[in-house]
N, C-alpha and C positions, 0 to 999 in steps of 0.2 A: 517542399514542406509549407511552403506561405500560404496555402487552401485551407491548410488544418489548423492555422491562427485564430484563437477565441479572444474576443476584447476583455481587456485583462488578465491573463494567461500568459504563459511561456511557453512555450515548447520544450519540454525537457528532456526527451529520447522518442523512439521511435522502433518497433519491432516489427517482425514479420511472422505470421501465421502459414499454416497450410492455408490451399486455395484464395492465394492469393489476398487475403486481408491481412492488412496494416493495423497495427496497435500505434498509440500516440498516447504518450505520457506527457500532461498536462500540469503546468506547478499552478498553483493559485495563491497569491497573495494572502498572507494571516501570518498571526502569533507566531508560526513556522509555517514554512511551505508547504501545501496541502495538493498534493501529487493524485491525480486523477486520468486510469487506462480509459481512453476511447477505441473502439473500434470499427475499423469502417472497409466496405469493400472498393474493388478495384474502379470504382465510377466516383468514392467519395464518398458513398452514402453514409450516414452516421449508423450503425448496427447494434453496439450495446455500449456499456461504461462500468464502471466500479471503482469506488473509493480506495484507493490502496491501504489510507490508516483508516483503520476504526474510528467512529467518534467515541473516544475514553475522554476520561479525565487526566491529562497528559501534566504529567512532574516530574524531576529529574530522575526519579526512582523505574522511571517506567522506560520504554525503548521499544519501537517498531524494528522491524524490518522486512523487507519486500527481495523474495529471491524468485528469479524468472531462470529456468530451466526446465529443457525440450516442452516447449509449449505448455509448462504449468506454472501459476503463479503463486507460490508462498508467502502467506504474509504470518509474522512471530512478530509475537506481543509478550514481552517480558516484564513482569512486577516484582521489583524488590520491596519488602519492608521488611521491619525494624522495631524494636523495643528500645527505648533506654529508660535508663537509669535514672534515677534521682540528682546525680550528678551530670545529666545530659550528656553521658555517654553510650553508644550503643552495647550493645548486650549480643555479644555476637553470636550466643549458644541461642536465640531467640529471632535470627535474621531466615526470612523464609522469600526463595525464588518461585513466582510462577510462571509456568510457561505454556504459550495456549499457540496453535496454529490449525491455520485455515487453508486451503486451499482449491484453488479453483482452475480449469481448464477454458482455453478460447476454442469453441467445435468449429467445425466445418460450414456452419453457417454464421461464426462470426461473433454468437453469443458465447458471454462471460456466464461458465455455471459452477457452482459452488458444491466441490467433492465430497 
């Protein structure tokens, strides 16, 4: 794995594809850790990348997640908000979840495409 070290970077996991390409999950330094799939094939070459979190406006209300299964990538972005009250309490009859997902496949040449 020490070929696929970026300055500044971690290595943060590492998957496998058909025909033989390697995915590398990348942390980046920030506000939170900013996880980024590389893909690359069997010589190294760099082939595609994708940002795991959306750029949102990220607040406790809000929640990624990134689920990798049979070679498809899911990413869920969940929003909570909220009304309160004049006495700053929440208004529970007024609390509303959204929920939005993406998803994308690595093909046979290594590119990240989005379903």
């Amino acid at each position: 794995l020490e070929k696929f070290y970026h300055l500044g970077s971690s290595v943060y996991g590492r998957l496998n594809f058909k025909n033989e390409i390697t995915g590398i999950i990348y942390s980046w330094p920030g506000d939170i850790p900013y996880p980024t799939l590389v893909t690359y094939d069997r010589q190294g070459n760099r082939l595609d990348s994708l940002d795991l979190f959306k750029v949102i406006k990220l607040n406790p209300t809000t929640v990624q997640n990134v689920i990798f299964k049979d070679e498809q990538i899911t990413i869920l972005d969940s929003i909570k908000t909220w009304e309160m009250s004049a006495d700053r309490e929440v208004l529970d009859e007024l609390i509303d979840l959204q929920i939005d997902s993406t998803r994308y496949i690595v093909n046979e040449d290594g590119k990240i495409i989005k379903r």
